[in-house]
N, C-alpha and C positions, 0 to 999 in steps of 0.2 A: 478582470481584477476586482477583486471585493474587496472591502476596507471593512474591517472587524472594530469593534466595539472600544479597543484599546489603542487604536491606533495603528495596529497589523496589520496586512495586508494577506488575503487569500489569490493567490496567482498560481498559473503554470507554472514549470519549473525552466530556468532557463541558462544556457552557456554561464558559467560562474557560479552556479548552485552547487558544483560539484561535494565541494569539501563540507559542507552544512548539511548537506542529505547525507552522505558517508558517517558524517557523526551523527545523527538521529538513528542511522542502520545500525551504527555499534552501541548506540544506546541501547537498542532494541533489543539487540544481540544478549547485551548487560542482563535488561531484565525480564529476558526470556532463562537467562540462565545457561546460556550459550558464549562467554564473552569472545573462546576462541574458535568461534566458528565463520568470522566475517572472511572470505576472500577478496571483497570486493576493493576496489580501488576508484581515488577519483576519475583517473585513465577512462576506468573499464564502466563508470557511469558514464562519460561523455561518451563513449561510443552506443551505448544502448540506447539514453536516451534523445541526445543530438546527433548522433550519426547518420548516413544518407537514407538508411532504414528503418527508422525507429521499432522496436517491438514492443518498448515497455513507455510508461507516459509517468510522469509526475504534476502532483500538485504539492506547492510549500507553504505553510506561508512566516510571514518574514515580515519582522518585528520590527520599529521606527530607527533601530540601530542598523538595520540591514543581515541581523542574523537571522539564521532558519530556527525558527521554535519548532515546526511541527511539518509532517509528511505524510503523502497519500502516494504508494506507488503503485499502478495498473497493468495491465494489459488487458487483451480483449482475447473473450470466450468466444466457442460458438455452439447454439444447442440446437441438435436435431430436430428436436420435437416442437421448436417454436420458427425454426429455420429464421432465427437472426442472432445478433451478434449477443454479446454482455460487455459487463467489467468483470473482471476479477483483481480486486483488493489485496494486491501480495502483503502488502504491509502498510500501516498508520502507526504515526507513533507522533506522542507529543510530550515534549521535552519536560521532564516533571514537576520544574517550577512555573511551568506554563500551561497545569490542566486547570480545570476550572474556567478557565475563560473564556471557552466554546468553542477553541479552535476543532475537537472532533466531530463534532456538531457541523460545523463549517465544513469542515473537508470530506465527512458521508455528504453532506447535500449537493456539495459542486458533483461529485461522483452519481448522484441520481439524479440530478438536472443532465448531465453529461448523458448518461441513460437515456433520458427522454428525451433529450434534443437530437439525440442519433436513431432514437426508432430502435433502439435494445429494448430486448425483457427482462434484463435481471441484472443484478449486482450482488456478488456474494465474494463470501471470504472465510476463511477459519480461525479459530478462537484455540487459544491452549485451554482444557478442561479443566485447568486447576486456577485462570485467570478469575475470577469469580467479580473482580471490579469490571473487567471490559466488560462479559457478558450480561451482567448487569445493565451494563449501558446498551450496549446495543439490544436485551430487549426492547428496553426504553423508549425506542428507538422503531421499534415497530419488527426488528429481526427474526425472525425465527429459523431455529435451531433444526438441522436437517437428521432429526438423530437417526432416522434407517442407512444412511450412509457412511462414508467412515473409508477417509483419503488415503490413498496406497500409493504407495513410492518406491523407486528403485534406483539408485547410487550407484558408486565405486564400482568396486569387483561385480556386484551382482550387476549392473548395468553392463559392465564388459561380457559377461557369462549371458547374460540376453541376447545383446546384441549376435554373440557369435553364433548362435541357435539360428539365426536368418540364414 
């Protein structure tokens, strides 16, 4: 646990963060421009991230009232060419009357401490092209931009239409 500047607190996420992380994701959701895209439910966070399996990890942290102001959600990568693990950053978000006071700064650095305390090489994530304040920050920040690359995905029907090709 790390105790931020304001009184915050930067921690893991833990049994009862459900519904405060769910609202940072529909924040997210909000102002990515996506409001009806969330599926996700408190339910289906405590299974992911407390269930007997974990796949995905959180960091919050969590304001002197006990609310979640801001979110780091992870999982771990693994790259061939370095033969060890990562993070991969599915999503950060910090609740908009709570930027400014370093909480993203706090939760990239628990996330590369996290990196070096396991003996990973990397932590990465992606940026919508038209966010121009994040990506700002995270130059800042030391990030750089993988621009030969360029993430592909496959859903719905077309994930069914895949699949059935096996």
């Amino acid at each position: 646990m790390t105790e931020l500047r304001d009184g915050a607190v930067l921690r893991p996420a833990r049994p009862g963060d459900e519904e405060g992380i769910l609202a940072c994701i529909q924040a997210l959701a909000e102002y990515e421009r996506e409001p009806d895209a969330v599926d996700n439910t408190a339910a289906m966070l405590t299974d992911t991230l407390f269930g007997d399996d974990p796949r995905a990890f959180a960091f919050v942290v969590e304001g002197p009232d006990g609310g979640i102001r801001a979110i780091a959600i992870w999982f771990l990568t693994y790259s061939t060419w370095t033969g060890r693990h990562g993070i991969w950053l599915e999503d950060l978000y910090v609740h908009e009357q709570y930027r400014s006071n370093g909480y993203g700064v706090a939760l990239l650095a628990a996330l590369a401490a996290e990196c070096l305390d396991r003996g990973y090489s990397r932590l990465e994530w992606t940026v919508l092209d038209w966010n121009e304040p994040a990506i700002g920050f995270y130059r800042a920040l030391g990030a750089e931009a993988m621009e030969e690359w360029t993430t592909r995905r496959v859903t719905g029907d077309a994930l069914t239409a895949l699949a059935a090709r096996g």
